[in-house]
C-alpha positions as CSV (number, residue, x, y, z in Angstrom):
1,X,15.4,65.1,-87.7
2,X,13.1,67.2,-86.6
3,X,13.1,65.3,-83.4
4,X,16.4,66.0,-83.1
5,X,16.2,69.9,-83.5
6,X,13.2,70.5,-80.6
7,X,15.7,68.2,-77.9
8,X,18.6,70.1,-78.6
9,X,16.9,73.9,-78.4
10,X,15.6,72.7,-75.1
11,X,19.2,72.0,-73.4
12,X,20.2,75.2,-75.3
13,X,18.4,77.4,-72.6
14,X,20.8,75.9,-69.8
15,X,23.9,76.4,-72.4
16,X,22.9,80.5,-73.2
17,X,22.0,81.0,-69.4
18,X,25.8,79.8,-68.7
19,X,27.4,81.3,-71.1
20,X,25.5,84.8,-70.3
21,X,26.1,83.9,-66.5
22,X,29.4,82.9,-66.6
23,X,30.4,86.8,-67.1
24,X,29.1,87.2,-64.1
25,X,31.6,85.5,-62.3
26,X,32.6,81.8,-61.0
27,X,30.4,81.6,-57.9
28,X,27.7,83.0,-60.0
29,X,28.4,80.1,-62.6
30,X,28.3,77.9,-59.1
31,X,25.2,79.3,-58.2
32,X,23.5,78.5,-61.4
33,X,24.9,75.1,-61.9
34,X,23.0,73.8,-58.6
35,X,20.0,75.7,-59.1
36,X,19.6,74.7,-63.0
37,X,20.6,71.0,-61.9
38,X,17.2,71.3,-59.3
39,X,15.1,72.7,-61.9
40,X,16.1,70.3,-64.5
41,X,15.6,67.2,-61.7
42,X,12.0,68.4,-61.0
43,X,11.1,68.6,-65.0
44,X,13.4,65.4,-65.6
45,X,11.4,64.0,-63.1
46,X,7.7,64.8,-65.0
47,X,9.5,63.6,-68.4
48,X,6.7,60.5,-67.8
49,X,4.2,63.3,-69.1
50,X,6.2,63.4,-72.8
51,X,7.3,59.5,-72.6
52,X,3.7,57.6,-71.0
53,X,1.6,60.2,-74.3
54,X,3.9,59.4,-76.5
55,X,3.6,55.7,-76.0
56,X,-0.3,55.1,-75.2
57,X,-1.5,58.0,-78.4
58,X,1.2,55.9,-80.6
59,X,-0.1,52.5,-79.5
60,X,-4.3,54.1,-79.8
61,X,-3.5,55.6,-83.3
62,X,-1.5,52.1,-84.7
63,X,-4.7,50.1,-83.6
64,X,-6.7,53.1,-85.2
65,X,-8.9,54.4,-82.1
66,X,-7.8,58.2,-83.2
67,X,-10.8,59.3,-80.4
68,X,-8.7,57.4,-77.6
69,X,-5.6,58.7,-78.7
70,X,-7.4,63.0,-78.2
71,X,-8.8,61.7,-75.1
72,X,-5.6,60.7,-73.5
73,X,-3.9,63.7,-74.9
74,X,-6.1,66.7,-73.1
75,X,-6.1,64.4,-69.8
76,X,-2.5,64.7,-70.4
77,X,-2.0,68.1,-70.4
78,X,-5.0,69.1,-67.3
79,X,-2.5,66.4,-65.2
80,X,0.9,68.2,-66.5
81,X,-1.1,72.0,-65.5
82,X,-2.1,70.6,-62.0
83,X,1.0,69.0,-61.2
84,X,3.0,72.1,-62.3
85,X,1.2,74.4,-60.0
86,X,1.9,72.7,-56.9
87,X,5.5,72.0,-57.9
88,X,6.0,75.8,-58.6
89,X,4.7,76.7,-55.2
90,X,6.7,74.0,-53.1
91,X,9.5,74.9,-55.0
92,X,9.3,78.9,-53.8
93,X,8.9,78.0,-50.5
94,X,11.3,75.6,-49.7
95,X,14.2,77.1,-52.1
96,X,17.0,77.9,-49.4
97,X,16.1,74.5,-47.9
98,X,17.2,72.6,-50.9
99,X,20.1,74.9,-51.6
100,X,21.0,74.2,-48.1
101,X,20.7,70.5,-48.8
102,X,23.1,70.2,-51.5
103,X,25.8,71.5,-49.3
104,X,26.1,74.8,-51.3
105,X,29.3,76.8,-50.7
106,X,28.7,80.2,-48.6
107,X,29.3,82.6,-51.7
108,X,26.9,80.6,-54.4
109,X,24.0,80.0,-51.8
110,X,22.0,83.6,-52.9
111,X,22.8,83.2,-56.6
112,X,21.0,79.7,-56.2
113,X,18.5,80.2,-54.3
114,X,17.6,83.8,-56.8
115,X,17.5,81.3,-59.6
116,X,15.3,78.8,-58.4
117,X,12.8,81.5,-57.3
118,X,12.5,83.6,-60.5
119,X,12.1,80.0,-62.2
120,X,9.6,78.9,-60.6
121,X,6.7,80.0,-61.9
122,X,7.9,78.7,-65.1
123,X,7.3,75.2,-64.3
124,X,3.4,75.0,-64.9
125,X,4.6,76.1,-68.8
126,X,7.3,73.4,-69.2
127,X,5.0,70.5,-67.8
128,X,2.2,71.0,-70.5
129,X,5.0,71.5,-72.6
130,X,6.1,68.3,-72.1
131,X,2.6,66.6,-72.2
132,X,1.6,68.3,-75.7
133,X,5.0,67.4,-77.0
134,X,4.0,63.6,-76.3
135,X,0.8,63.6,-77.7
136,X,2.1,65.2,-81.2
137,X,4.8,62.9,-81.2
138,X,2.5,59.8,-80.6
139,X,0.8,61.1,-83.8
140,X,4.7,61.7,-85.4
141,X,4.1,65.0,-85.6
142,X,7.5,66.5,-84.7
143,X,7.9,69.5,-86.5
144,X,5.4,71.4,-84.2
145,X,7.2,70.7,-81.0
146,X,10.7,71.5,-83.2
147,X,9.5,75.2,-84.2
148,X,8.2,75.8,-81.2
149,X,11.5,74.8,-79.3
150,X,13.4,76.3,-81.7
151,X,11.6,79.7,-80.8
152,X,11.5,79.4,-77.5
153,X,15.7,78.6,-77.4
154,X,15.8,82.4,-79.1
155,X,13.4,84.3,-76.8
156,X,15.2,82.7,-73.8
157,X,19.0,83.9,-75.3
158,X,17.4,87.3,-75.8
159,X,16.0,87.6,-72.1
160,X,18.8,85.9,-70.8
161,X,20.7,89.1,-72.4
162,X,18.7,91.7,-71.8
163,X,17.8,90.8,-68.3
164,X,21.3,89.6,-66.5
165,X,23.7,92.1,-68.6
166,X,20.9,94.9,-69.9
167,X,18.8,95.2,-66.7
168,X,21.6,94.1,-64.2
169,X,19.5,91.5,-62.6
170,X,22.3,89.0,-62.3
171,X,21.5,85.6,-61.5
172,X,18.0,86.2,-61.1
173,X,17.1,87.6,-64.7
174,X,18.5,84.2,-66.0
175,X,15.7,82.8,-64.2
176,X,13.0,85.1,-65.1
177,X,13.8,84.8,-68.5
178,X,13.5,80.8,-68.6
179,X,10.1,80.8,-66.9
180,X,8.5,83.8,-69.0
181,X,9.7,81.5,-72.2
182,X,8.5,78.2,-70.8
183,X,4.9,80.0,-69.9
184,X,4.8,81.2,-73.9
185,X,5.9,77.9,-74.7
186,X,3.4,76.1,-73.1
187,X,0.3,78.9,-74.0
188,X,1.3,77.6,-77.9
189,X,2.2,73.8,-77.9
190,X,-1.6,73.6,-75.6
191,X,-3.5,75.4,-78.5
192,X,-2.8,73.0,-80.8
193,X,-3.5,70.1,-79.0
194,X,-6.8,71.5,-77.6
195,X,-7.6,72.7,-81.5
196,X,-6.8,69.1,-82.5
197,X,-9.4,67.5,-80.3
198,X,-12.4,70.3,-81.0
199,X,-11.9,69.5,-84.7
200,X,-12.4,66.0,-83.8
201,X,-15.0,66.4,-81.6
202,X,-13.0,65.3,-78.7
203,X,-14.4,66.6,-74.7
204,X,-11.5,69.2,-73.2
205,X,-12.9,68.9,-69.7
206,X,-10.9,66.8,-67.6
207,X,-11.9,63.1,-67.5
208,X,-11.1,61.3,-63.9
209,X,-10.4,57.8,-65.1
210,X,-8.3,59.5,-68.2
211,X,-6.4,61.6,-65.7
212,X,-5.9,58.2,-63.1
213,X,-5.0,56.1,-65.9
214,X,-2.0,58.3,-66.7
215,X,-1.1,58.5,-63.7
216,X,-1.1,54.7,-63.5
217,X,1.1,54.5,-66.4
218,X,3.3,57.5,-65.9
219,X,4.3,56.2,-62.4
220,X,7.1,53.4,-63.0
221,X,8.5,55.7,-65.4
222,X,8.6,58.4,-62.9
223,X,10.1,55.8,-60.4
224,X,12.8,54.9,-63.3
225,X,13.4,58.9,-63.9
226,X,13.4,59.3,-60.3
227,X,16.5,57.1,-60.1
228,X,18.1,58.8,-62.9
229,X,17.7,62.2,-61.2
230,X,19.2,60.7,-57.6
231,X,22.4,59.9,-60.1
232,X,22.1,63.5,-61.1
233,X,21.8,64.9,-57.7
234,X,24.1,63.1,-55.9
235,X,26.8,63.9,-58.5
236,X,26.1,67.8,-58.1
237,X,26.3,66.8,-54.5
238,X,29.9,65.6,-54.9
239,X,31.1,68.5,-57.2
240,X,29.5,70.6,-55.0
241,X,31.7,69.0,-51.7
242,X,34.7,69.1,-53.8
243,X,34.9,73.2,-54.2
244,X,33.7,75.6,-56.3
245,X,36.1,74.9,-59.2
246,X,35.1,71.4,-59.5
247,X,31.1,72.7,-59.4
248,X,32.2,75.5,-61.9
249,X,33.6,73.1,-63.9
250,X,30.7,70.8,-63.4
251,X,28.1,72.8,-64.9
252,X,30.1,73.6,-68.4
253,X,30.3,69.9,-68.6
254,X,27.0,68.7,-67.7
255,X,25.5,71.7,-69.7
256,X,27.5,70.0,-73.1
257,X,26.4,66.8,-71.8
258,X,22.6,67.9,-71.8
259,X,23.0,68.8,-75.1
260,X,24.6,65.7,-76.6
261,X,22.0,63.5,-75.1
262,X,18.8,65.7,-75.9
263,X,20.3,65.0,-79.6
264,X,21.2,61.2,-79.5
265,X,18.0,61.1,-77.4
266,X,16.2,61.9,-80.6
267,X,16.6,58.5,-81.8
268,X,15.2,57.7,-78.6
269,X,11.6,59.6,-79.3
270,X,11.7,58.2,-83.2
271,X,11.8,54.5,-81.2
272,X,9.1,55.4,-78.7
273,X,7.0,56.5,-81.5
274,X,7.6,54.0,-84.0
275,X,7.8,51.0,-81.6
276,X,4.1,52.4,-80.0
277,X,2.7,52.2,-83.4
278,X,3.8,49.1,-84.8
279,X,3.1,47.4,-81.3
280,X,0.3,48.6,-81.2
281,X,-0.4,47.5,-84.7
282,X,0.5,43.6,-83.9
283,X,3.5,43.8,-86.5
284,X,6.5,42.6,-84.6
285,X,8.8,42.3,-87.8
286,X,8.8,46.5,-88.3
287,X,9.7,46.2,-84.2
288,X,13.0,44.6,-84.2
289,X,13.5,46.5,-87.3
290,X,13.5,50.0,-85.4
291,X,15.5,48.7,-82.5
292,X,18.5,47.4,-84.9
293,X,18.4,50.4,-87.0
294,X,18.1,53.0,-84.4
295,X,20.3,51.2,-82.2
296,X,23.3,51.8,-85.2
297,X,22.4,54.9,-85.6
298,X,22.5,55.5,-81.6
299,X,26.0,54.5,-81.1
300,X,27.3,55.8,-84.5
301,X,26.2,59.5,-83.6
302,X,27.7,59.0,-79.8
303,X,31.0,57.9,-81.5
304,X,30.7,61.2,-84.0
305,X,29.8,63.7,-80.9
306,X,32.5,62.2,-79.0
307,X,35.1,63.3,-81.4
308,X,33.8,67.0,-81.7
309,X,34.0,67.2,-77.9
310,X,36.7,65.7,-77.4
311,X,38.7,67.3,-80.3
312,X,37.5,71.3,-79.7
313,X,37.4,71.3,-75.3
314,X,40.5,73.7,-75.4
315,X,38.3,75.9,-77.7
316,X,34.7,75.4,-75.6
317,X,35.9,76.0,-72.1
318,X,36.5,79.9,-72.6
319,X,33.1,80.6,-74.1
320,X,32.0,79.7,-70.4
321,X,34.1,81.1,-67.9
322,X,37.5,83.3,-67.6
323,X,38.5,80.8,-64.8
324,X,42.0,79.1,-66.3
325,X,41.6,76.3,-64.2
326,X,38.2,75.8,-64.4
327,X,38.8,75.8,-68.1
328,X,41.8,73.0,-67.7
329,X,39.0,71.4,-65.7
330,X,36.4,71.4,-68.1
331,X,38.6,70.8,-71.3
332,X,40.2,67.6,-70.1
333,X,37.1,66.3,-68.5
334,X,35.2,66.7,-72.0
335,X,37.7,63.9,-73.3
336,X,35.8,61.7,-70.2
337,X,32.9,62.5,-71.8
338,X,34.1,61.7,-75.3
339,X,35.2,58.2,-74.6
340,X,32.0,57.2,-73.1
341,X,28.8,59.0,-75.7
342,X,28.8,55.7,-78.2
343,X,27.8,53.8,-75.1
344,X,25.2,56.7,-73.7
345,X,23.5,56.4,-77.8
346,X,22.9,53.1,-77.4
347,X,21.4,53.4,-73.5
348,X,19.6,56.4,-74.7
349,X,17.8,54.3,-77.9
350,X,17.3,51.3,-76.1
351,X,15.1,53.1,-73.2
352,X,13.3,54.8,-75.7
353,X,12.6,51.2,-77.6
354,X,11.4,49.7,-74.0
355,X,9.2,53.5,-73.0
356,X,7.4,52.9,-76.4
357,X,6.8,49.3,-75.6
358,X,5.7,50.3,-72.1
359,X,8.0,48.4,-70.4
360,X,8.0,50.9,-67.7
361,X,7.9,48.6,-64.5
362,X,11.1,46.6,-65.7
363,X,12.6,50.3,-66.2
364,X,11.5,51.7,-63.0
365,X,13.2,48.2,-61.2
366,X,17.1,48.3,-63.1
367,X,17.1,51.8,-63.2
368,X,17.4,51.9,-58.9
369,X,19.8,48.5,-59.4
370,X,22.1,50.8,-61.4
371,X,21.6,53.9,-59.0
372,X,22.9,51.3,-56.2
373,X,25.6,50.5,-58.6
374,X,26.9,54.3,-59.3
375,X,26.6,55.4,-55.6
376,X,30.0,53.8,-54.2
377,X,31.5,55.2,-57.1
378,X,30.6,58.4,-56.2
379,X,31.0,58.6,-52.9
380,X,34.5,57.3,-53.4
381,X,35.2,60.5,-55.7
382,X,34.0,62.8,-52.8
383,X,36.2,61.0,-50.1
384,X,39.3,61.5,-51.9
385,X,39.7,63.6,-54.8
386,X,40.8,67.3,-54.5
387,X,38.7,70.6,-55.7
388,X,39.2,71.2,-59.6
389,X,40.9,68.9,-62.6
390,X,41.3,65.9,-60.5
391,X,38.2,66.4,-58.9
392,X,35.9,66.8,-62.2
393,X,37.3,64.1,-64.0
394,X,37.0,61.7,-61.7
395,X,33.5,62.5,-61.1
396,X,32.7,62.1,-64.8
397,X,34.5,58.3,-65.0
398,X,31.9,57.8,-62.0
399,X,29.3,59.3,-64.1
400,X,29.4,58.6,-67.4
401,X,31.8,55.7,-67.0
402,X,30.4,53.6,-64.2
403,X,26.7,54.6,-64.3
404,X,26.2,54.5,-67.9
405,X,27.9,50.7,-68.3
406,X,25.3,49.3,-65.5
407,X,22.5,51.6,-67.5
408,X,23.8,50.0,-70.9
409,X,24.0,46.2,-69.4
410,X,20.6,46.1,-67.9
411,X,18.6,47.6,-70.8
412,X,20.8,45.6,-73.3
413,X,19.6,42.3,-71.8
414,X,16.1,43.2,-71.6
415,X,16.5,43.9,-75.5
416,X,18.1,40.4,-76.5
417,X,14.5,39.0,-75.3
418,X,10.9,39.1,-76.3
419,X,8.7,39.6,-73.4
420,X,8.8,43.2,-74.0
421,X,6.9,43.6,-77.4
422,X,3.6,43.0,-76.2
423,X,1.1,43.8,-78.9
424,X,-2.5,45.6,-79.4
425,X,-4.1,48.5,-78.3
């Protein structure tokens, strides 16, 4: 549970920001939805910073090397700080390129591109946010990462506020806001990790072969996120060829379908965790035991979601814009997303269960078989359906239809077998 409230404040910064946006106007909505969808690919993309600490500290602590499990943790975060840096940098120079890139419609390019700057220097925050958030939950400490979330979702809303309506910064106090919460964010969730290892004694300079060896491990599961972000690009990509309804539309939807997985995906952190330890710990019996139990809970909660979304769409779409048909858009698209979230629980759960196994490399290899899979599906959408209702729901079957089954298939398979509980330290 508490799990479950720090993944859901996080996707709650890109539901306030459009909300707060949305008043703005629809290409301002536009602008936002491609530039968040950038910033959430390049921190999607670092996610093996959470997922690679979570596992190896888990795995350490369940064979009861506690020193190992501090070690990896501070070489986590010096490797999330580095790599933030030079991502924030690249990502303010190169901004109108990328907006360019995604084929951004004349009147939502300098929203976009505002965004992504004033965010950028965020990034360096969010990364050793992710890496101190792994190592407390390898430990299953998640009630530290939860009140920290939880804080950081309320300072965000009330920048958000008081920099895009208050101030009159538009598009670009939505970004501002993010990054100056992310930094705080990070400052906190770092001080107790480093405060952890100086009460055990633990080194916080960086240690080479600690900082190469997660690297080693992080890298299939960046190659495996990497193909889950090229899905995420290439459908903003479409939306973004179809019109500016469809884009509109897009980012009330994918905004509610952040948050639905961030919650189901809490399931998914409980497995890495538990499955790490118990691995780790040689006992094979309390494995399978997780994976059947969170995969029922998995698809029950998708089939419970799905029914709220479904049921109140008519009721959500006006929070987010004053656009009727981007609301018809959004609204009937939501019953898309309905249909399909007991199938996204159990994909979500079962690449948690193989992440805490440190399956990566089998991850890393079906997750670009299924991009291969969605692409045709998506490109199809794109070469014949129209801007708005037609448009997004279409590009949601594609989505969360089409590329979820082949997601749900391959990791299902790799379940039914045993070469992925590999045991010890």
């Amino acid at each position: 549970m508490p799990a479950l409230g720090a993944l859901v404040a996080e996707p709650l910064f890109v539901l306030v920001d459009s909300a707060v946006v949305g008043r703005l106007g629809t290409p301002e909505l536009a602008g936002l939805a491609l530039a968040s969808t950038v910033l959430v690919t390049l921190v999607g993309l670092c996610v093996f910073l959470a997922y690679a600490t979570t596992a190896s500290v888990a795995r350490s602590l369940g064979a009861g090397d506690r020193d190992r499990a501090l070690r990896l943790g501070v070489d986590g975060l010096w490797l999330a700080l580095g790599i933030g840096v030079v991502l924030a940098l690249t990502l303010w120079m190169t901004t109108p390129l990328i907006v360019a890139a995604l084929g951004a419609p004349e009147a939502v390019v300098p929203h976009a591109v505002a965004y992504l700057r004033w965010s950028a220097p965020g990034l360096p925050g969010m990364l050793v946010v992710l890496a101190a958030t792994g190592v407390l939950r390898g430990m299953l400490d998640t009630r530290t990462p939860l009140w920290v979330a939880a804080s950081g979702a309320v300072v965000n809303a009330v920048l958000s506020v008081a920099l895009v309506l208050g101030l009159g910064m538009g598009v670009a106090g939505s970004g501002l806001g993010t990054a100056i919460t992310q930094i705080g964010m990070g400052v906190v969730l770092g001080v107790v990790v480093v405060r952890g290892a100086r009460r055990s004694g633990t080194a916080l300079r960086p240690s080479g072969a600690g900082v190469l060896t997660g690297v080693h491990t992080g890298t299939p599961l960046l190659v495996r996120t990497l193909s889950l972000r090229l899905a995420i690009l290439l459908t903003i990509w479409v939306a973004a060829g179809l019109g500016t309804v469809t884009l509109a539309g897009h980012q009330v939807v994918n905004a509610l379908w952040g948050l639905t997985a961030f919650a189901l995906d809490a399931l998914a952190i409980a497995a890495q965790a538990l499955v790490g330890r118990s691995l780790g710990a040689g006992d094979l019996t309390a494995t399978r035991t997780v994976l059947r139990r969170t995969l029922l809970w998995g698809t029950c909660a998708g089939g419970v979601l799905g029914v709220v979304l479904g049921a109140a769409g008519w009721w959500i779409a006006p929070l987010f814009t004053t656009d009727p048909e981007v609301r018809r858009a959004v609204a009937l698209t939501l019953l898309v997303v309905a249909v399909t979230l007991p199938m996204a629980g159990w994909v979500f759960v079962l690449d948690g269960v193989l992440i805490g196994a440190g399956d990566g490399r089998y991850l890393a290899v079906v997750g670009m078989i299924t991009l291969v899979v969605y692409a045709p599906a998506a490109l199809a959408v794109r070469a014949w359906a129209d801007d708005g209702v037609g448009g997004l729901v279409w590009l949601w079957v594609a989505f969360a239809g089409v590329f979820m089954a082949a997601r749900a298939l391959t990791t299902g398979l790799r379940a039914r077998g045993g070469r992925w509980m590999v045991t010890g330290g």
